[in-house]
C-alpha positions as CSV (number, residue, x, y, z in Angstrom):
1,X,69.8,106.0,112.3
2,X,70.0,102.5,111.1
3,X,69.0,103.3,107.4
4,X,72.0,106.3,107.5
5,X,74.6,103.8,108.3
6,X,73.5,101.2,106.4
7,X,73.0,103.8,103.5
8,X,76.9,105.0,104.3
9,X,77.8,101.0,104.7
10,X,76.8,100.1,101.4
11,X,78.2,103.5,100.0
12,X,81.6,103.0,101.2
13,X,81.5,99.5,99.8
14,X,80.8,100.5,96.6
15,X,83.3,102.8,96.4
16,X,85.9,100.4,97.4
17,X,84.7,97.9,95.0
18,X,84.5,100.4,92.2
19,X,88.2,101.8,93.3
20,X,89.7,98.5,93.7
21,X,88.1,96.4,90.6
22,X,86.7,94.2,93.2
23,X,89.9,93.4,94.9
24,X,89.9,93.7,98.5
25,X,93.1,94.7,99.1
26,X,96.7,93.0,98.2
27,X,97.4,89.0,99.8
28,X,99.9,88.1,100.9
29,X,100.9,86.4,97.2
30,X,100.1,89.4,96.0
31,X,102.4,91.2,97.7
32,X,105.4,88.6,97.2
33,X,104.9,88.4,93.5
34,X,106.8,90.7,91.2
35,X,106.3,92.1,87.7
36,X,108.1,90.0,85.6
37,X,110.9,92.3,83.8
38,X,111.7,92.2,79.9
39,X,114.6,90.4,79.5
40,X,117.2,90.4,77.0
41,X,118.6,87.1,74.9
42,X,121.1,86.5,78.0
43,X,118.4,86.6,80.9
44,X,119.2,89.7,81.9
45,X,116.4,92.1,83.0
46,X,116.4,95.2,80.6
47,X,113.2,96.9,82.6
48,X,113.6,96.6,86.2
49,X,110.8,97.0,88.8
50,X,112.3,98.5,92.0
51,X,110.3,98.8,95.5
52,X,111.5,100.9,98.0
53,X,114.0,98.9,99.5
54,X,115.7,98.7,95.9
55,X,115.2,102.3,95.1
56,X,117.2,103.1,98.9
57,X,119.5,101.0,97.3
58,X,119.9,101.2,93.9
59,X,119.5,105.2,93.2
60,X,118.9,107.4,96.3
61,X,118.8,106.9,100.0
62,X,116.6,109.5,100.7
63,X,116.5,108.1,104.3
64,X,120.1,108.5,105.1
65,X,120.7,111.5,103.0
66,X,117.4,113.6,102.9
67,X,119.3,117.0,102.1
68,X,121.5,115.9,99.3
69,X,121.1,114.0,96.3
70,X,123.8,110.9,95.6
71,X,123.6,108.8,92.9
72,X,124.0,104.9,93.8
73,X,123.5,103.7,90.2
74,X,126.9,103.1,88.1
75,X,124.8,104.2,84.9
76,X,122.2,106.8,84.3
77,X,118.6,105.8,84.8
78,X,115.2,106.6,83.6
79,X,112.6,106.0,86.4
80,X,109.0,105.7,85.1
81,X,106.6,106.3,87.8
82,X,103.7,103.9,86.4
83,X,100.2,102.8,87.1
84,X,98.3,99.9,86.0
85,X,95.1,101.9,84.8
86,X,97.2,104.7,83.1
87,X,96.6,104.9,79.3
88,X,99.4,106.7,78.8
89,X,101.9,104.7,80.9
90,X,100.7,101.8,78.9
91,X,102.1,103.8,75.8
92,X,105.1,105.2,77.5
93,X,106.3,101.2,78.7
94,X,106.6,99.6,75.4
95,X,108.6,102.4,74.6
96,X,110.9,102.8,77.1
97,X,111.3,98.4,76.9
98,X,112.2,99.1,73.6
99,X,114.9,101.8,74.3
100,X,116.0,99.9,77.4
101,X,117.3,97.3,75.0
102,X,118.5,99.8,72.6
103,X,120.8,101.2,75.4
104,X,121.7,98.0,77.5
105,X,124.6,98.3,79.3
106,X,124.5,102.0,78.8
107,X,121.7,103.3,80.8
108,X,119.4,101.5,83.3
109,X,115.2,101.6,83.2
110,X,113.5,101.6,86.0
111,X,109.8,101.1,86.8
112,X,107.7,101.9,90.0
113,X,104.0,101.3,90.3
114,X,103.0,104.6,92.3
115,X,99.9,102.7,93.5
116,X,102.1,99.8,95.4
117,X,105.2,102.5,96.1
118,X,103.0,105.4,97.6
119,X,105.6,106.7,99.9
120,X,108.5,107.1,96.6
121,X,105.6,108.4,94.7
122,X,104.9,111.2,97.6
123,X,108.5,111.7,98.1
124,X,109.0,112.9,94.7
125,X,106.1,115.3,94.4
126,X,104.6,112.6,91.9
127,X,100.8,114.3,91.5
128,X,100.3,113.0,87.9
129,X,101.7,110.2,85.9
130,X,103.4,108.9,84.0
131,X,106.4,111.0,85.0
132,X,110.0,110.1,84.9
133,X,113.0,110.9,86.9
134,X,116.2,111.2,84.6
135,X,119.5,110.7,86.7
136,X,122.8,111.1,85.2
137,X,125.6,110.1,86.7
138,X,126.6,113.7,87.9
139,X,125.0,116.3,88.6
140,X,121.0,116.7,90.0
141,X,118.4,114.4,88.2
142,X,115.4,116.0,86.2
143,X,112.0,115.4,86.7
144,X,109.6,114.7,83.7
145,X,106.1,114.4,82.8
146,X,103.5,112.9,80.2
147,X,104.2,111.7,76.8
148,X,104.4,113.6,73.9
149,X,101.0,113.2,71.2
150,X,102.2,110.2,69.1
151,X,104.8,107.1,69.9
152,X,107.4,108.1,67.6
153,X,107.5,111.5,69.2
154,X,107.8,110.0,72.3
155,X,110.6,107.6,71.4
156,X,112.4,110.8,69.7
157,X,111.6,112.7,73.4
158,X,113.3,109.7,75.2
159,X,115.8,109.3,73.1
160,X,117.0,113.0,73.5
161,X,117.1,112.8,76.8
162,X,118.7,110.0,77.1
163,X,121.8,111.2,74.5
164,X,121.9,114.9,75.7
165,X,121.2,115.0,79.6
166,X,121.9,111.2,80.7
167,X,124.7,110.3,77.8
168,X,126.0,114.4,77.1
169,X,126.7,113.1,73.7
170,X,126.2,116.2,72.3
């Protein structure tokens, strides 16, 4: 009995070493400590990093409104839902920095780390990333998913939907 659970002991640790990279869990520090945002030559953050509490905020209170969808934002957003260990949400960022500043002051980018923000990840469905939640300014947002095979396609993706669906400058 003592081998089993020292057998399942050392397994489970393992695992959560392997999972984790060796981090235990998020400190305190950790937890206080935001992603710092590109900025534009004024100081202005051009990729934001929302947590829950800004998302109820700054988009959609799901909380108060569960049933119907209602914009916060006074300009349409892109919402990458991110990880860390994502190879292609490390291609999509860059990107979507780069078209954040192409568009400032016309559109907002926003970016949540689906392992820290579980419960947004889960309230949108989110089962594979990156995906992105386009939000115009009227009408229901539309959910997307993965990138397309090379950057430059990807920019030419983003940058239709950000002039048809979020802009309409068709």
């Amino acid at each position: 009995m003592k081998n089993i659970l020292f057998v399942l002991f050392t397994s489970a640790f393992l695992f959560t070493q392997a999972c984790t990279n060796g981090k235990s869990g998020n400190t305190e520090k950790e937890n206080n400590v935001t992603k710092s945002e590109t900025k534009t030559a004024d100081s202005k953050p051009v990729v934001i990093h929302l947590t829950k509490a800004q998302f109820l905020e700054k988009v959609w209170n799901f909380e108060a409104s569960p049933d119907k969808w209602v914009y916060l934002g006074d300009k349409p957003c892109i919402i990458d839902f991110y990880a860390d260990w994502c190879r292609p949400c490390k291609i999509a960022g860059p990107i979507l920095e780069e078209l954040a500043k192409e568009y400032n002051g016309q559109i907002y980018v926003y970016k949540i780390d689906t392992e820290k923000e579980r419960e947004l990840a889960g309230a949108f469905g989110i089962q594979s990333i990156p995906a992105f939640l386009n939000c115009p300014m009227e009408g229901q947002p539309q959910m997307s998913a993965g990138i397309a095979s090379t950057p430059e396609e990807t920019k030419k993706m983003f940058k239709g939907i950000i002039d048809d669906f979020l802009l309409k400058k068709k």
